[in-house]
N, C-alpha and C positions, 0 to 999 in steps of 0.2 A: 375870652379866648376859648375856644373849641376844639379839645383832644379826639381825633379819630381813633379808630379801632386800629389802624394801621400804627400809629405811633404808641399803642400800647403794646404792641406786638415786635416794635424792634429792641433790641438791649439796649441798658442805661449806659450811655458813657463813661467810660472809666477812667478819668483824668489822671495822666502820670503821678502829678504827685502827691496824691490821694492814695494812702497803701490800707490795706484789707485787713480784716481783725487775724488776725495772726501771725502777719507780715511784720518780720525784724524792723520794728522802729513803729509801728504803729501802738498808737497808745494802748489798745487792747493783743497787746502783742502775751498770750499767751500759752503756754503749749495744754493743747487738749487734752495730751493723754494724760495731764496731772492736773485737771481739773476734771476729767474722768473720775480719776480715783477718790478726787476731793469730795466730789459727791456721793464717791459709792460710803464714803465716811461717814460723812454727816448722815447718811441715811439710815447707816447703820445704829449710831444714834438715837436718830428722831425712832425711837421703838420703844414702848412699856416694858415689855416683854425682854428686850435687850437689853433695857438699862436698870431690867430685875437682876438678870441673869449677869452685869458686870458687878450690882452690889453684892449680891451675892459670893462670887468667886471673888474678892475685894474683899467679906468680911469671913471670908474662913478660908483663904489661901490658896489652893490649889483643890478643885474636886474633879468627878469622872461626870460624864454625861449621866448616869444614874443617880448619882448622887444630885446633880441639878436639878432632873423631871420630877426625881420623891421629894425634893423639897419645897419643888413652884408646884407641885402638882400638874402637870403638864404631861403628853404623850412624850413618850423617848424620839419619835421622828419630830414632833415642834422646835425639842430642845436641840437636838441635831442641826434641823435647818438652820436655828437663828445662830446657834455656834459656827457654822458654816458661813455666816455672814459677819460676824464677829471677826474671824479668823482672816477672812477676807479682807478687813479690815485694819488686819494688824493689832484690833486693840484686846486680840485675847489670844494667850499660844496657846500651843500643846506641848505637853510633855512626856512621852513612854517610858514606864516605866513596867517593865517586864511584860506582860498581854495587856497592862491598863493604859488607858490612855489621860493623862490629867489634862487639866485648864486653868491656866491661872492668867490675870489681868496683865497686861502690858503697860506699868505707872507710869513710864519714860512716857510712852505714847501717848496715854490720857492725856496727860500734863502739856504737851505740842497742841494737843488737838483741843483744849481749854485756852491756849493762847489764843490760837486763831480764831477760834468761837467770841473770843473775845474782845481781839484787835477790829474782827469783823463789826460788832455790834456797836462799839462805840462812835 
């Protein structure tokens, strides 16, 4: 059988009852914008550099952005970014405490985001 150029150029049919990945009832019935964030997690994650910087704050409680760059050795803007993406994350707050600003892990969080990592993998 011989496809023209003209049948490559109409749309595919979209049979009624055939529903779209994201359409209520379709098997990959998903909402994007929380699988958005799922990723922006895990990426957060997949980092050396990030997953220094949650043992770190994990084995001495609460620190300042200064206190993190003089202990990885790292520039004060590196340390910024990736707490920046941390934060975005959820899995690290902040906390003010008069002009400082501290950082300490978010356990609840880890511990969800360890489940899924792990229900995923099995």
């Amino acid at each position: 059988m011989m496809i023209s150029n003209q049948d490559l150029t109409q749309p595919m049919p979209n049979p009624s009852h055939l529903t779209q990945p994201g359409d209520p009832g379709s098997p990959v019935d998903i909402d994007m914008d929380k699988l958005r964030k799922a990723v922006l997690v895990l990426r957060a994650l997949n980092h050396d550099l990030r997953r220094r910087i949650i043992d770190l704050l994990y084995a001495e409680g609460h620190l300042t952005v200064t206190d993190i760059f003089v202990a990885l050795r790292i520039e004060q803007s590196v340390a910024s970014q990736h707490l920046a993406v941390l934060r975005k994350a959820d899995i690290v707050v902040p906390k003010r405490d008069g002009k400082f600003i501290f950082y300490e892990v978010a356990p609840k969080r880890l511990l969800e985001i360890k489940k899924v990592i792990t229900n995923l993998s099995d």
